[in-house]
KEBAKOL-315150 format. One record per residue: residue in one letter; x, y, z of N, C-alpha, C in turn. Coordinates in steps of 0.2 Angstrom, whole numbers, padded with zeros to 4 digits, always signed. Layout:
AXYZXYZXYZ...
! end
This chain:
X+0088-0057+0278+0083-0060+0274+0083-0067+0274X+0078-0070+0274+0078-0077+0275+0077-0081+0269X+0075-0088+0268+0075-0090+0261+0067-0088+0257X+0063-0088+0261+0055-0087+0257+0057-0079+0252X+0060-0074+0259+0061-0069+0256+0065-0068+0250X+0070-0072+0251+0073-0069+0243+0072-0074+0239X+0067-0081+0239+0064-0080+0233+0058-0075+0231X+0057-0075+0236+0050-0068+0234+0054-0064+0231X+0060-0060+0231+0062-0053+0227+0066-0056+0222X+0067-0062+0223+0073-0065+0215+0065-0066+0211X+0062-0070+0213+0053-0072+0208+0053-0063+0205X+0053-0059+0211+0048-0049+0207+0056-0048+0203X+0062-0049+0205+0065-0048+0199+0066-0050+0193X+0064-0056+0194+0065-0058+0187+0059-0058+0183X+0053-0058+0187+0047-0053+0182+0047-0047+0181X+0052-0042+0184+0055-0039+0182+0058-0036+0174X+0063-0041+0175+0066-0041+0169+0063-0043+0165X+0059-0050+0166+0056-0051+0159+0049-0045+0155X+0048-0041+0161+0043-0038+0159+0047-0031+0155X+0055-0030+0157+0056-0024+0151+0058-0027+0148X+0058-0033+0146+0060-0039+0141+0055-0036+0135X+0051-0039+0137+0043-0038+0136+0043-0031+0131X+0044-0026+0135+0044-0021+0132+0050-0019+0129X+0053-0020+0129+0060-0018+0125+0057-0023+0117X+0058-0029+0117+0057-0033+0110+0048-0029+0107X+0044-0027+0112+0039-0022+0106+0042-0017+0105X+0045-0015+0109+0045-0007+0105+0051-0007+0100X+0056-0011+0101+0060-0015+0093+0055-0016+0088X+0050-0023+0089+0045-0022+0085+0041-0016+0081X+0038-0011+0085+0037-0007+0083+0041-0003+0077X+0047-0003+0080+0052+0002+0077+0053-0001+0071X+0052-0007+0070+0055-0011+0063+0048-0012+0059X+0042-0012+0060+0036-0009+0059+0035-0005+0056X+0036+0000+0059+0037+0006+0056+0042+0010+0050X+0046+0005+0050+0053+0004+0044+0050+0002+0041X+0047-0002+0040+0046-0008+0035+0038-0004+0031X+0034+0001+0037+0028+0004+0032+0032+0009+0028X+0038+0011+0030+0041+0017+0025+0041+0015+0018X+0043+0006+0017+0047+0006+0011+0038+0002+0007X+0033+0002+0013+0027+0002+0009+0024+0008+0006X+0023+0012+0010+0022+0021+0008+0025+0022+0002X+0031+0019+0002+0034+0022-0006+0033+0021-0012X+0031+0012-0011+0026+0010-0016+0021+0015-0018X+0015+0012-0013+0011+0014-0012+0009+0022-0016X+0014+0026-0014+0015+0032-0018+0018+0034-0023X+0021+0028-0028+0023+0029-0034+0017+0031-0039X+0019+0034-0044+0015+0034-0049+0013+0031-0054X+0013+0023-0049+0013+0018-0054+0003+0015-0050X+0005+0017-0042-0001+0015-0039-0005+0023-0039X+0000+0028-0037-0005+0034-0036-0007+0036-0040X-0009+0034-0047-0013+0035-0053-0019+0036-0053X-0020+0028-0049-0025+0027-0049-0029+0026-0041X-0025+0029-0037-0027+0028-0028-0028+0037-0029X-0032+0038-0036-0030+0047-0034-0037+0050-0031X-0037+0057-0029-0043+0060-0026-0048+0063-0028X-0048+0062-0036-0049+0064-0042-0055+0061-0046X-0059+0065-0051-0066+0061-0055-0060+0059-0058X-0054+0057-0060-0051+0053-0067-0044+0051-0065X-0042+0047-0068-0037+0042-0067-0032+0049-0069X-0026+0047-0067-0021+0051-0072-0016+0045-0074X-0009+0050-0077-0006+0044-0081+0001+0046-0081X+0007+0044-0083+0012+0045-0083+0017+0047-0076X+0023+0047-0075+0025+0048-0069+0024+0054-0066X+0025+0059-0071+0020+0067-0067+0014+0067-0067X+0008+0061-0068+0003+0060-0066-0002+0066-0068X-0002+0067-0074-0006+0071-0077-0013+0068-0081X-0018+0073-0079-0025+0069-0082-0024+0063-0089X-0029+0060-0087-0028+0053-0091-0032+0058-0099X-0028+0054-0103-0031+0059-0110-0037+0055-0112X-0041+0058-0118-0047+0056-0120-0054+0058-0113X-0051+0063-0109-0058+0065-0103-0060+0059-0101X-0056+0056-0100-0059+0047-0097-0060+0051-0088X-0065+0047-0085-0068+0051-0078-0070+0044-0076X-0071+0046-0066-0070+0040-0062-0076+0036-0066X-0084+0037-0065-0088+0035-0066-0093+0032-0059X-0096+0031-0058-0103+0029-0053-0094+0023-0047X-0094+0019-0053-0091+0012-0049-0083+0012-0048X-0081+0017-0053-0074+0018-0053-0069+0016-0060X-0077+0011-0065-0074+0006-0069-0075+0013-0077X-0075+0020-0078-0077+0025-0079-0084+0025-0080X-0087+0027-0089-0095+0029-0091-0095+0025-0094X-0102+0022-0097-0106+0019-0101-0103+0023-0109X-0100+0018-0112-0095+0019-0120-0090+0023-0118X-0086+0022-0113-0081+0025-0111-0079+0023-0106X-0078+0014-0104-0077+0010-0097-0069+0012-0097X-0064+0008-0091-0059+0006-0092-0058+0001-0096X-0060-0004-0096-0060-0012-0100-0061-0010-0109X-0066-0004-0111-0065-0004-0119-0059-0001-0121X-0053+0000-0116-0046+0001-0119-0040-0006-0115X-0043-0005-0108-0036-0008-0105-0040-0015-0104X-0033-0019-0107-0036-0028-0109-0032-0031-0102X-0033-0036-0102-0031-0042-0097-0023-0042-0096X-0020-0038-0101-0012-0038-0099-0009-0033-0104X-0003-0031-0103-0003-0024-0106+0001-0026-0112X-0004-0021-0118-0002-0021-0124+0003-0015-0127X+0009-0019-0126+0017-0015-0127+0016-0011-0133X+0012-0014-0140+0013-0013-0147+0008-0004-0147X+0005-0005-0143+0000+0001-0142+0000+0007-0138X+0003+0004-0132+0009+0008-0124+0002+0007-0121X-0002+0003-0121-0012+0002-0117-0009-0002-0111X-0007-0001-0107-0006-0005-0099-0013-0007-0097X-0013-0015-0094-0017-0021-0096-0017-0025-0088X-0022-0026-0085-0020-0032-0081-0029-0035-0078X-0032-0038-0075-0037-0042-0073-0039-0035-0070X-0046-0034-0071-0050-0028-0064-0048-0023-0066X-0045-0020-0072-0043-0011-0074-0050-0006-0069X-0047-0004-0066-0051+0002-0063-0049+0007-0059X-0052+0011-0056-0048+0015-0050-0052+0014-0044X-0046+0014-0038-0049+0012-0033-0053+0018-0028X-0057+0014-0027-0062+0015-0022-0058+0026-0020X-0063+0031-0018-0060+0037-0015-0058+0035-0008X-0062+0030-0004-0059+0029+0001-0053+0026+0003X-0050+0023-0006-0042+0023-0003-0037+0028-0008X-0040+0034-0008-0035+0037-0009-0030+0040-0007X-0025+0041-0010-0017+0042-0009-0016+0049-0009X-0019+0055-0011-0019+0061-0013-0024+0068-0010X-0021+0072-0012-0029+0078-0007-0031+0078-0015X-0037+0085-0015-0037+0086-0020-0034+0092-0025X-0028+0094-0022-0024+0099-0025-0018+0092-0026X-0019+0087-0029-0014+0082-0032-0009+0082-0028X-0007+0082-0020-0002+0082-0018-0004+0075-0013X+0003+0072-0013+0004+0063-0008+0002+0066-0001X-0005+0061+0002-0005+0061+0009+0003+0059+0011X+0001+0063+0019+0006+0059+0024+0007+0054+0025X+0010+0051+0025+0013+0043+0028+0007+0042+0032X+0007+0046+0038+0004+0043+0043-0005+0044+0039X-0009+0047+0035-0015+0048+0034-0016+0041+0029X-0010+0040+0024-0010+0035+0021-0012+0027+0024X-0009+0027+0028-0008+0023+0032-0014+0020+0038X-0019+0026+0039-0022+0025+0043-0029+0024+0039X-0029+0025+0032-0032+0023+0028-0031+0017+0025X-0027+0015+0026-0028+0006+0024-0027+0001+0028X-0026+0003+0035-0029-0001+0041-0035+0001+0044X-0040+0004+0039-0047+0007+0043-0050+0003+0040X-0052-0002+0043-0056-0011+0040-0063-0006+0037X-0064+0000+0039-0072+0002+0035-0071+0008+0029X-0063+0006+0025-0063+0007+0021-0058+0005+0015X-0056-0002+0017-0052-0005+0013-0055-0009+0011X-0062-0013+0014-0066-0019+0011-0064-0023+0016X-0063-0022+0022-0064-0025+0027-0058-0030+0027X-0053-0025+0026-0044-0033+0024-0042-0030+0031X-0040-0036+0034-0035-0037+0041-0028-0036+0039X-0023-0040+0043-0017-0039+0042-0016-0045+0037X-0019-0052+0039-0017-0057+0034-0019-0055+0028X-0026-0050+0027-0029-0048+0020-0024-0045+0016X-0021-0040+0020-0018-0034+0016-0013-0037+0013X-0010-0042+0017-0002-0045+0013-0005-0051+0010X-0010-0052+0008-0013-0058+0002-0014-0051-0002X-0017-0048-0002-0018-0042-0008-0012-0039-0012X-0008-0038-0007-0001-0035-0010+0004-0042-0014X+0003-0049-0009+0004-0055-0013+0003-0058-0021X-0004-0054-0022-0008-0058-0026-0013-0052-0030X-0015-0048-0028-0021-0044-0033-0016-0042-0038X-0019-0044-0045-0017-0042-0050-0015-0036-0053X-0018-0030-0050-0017-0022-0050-0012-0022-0047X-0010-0022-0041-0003-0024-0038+0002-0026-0041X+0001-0033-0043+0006-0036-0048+0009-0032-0052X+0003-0030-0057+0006-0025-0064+0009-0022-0063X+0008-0016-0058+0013-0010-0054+0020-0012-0056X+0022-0018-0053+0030-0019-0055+0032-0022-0061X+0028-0023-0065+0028-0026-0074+0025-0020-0076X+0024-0016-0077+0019-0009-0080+0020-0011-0088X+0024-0014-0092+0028-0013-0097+0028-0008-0101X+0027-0004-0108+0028-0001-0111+0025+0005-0113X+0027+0011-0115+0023+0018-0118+0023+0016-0123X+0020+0022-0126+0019+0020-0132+0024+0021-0139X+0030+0026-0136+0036+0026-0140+0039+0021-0137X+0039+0014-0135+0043+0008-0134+0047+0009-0128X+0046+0015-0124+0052+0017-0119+0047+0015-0112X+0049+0008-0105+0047+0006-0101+0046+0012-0096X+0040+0007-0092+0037+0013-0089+0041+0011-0083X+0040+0016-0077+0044+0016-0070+0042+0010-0067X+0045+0007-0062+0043+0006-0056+0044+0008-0050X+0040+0006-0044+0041+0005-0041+0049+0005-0038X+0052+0010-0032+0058+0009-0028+0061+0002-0026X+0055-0002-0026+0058-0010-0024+0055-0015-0027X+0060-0019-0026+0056-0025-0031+0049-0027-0026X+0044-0033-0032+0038-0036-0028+0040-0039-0022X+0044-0046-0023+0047-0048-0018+0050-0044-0010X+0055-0038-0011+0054-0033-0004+0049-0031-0004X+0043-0029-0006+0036-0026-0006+0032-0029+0001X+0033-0037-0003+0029-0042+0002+0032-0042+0008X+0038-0043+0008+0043-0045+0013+0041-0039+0019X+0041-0031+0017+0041-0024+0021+0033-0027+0023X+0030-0029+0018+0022-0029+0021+0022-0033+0026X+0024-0039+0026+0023-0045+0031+0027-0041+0036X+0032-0040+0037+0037-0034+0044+0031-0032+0047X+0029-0027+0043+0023-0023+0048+0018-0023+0050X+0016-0029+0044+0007-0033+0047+0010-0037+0055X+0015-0041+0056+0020-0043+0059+0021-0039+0065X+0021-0033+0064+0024-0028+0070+0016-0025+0072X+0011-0028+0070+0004-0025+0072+0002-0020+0067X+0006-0017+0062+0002-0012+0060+0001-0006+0060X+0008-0004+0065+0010+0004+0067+0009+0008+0060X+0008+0013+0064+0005+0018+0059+0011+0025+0061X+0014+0028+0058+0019+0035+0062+0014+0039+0063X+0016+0045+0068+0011+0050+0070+0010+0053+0065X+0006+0059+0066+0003+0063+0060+0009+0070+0061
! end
C-alpha cells in the first residue's frame, strides 16, 4: 500500500469513527431524553396538573380527582358558564383562609391537551407526550416554547405552591421540585423531544 492509499483508508477510517461517534453521543442523547420526559410525565400527571388537563366537561379536585363540587363544568372556552366562571371563585393567588386555590388565568386547559381518556384513567407516556409536541395542539409551542411555559406560565408555577385545603392541611405536589421540572424539561427539549413508543 503506498502513501495516497493509506491516506485514503486512515481519512474513511476516521470518518468512520467519527461517524459511530456521531451516533453513539445521539443515541445517549436520546436516552437521556427520554429520562428526563419520564420525570416530566410525572408532573404532568400529578393531580395537581391532571385536574385540570382532564378529558372531562369539569375540572375535578383533590388528589383522587374527584368532580369539582358546586356542578362547576368546562364551559364553551374552558373558563366554565356565564354566573359560574372560574374567576368568580378562584382569585389571582390562593386563598388559604378559604382552601380556594388562586393563581393568574384559572381555567382548564384546552381538551386538546388532555392527560386522561374518559374513563378517568392517565394517558400513556408515549400519547401524553405526543400531544404536547403536536405544535397543532399545544398553541403552536416549540421546544424553546414548551420550557418558557413550564419556566413561567403561572398555572405551572402554582402546581408546586398549591397552598391550602380548606381544613388548613397543604395540598400535594408534584414528585419534584420546580427547579428539576425545568431542568428534565430543558434535557429533553435538548435531546430533540423524544417521545417513548406507544
Amino acid at each position: 500500500m503506498d502513501g495516497w492509499q493509506r491516506t485514503v483508508v486512515l481519512a474513511l477510517s476516521l470518518g468512520l469513527i467519527a461517524g459511530l461517534a456521531t451516533e453513539t453521543n445521539a443515541e445517549a442523547s436520546r436516552v437521556d431524553g427520554l429520562a428526563a420526559w419520564q420525570r416530566v410525565y410525572a408532573v404532568l400527571t400529578h393531580a395537581r396538573c391532571v385536574n385540570c388537563h382532564t378529558a372531562t366537561s369539569y375540572p375535578e379536585q383533590g388528589d383522587d380527582r374527584h368532580p369539582h363540587l358546586f356542578n362547576v363544568v368546562r364551559g364553551l372556552q374552558g373558563h366554565g358558564v356565564p354566573a359560574l366562571t372560574c374567576a368568580a371563585c378562584h382569585q389571582r393567588a390562593n386563598a388559604d383562609g378559604t382552601g380556594v386555590p388562586g393563581a393568574p388565568g384559572w381555567q382548564l386547559a384546552p381538551l386538546s391537551m388532555k392527560w386522561q381518556d374518559r374513563n378517568d384513567s392517565i394517558l400513556p407516556s408515549s400519547a401524553v407526550c405526543r400531544a404536547v409536541t403536536d405544535r397543532s395542539k399545544n398553541h403552536n409551542l416549540d421546544g424553546a416554547g414548551l420550557l418558557k411555559h413550564h419556566e413561567e406560565e403561572p398555572l405551572v408555577l402554582w402546581a408546586f405552591q398549591p397552598g391550602r385545603r380548606a381544613d388548613g392541611s397543604a395540598r400535594s405536589t408534584p414528585p419534584v421540585t420546580h427547579d428539576e421540572f425545568v431542568a428534565a424539561t430543558r434535557i429533553w427539549v435538548d435531546a430533540g423531544m423524544p417521545c417513548p413508543k406507544p
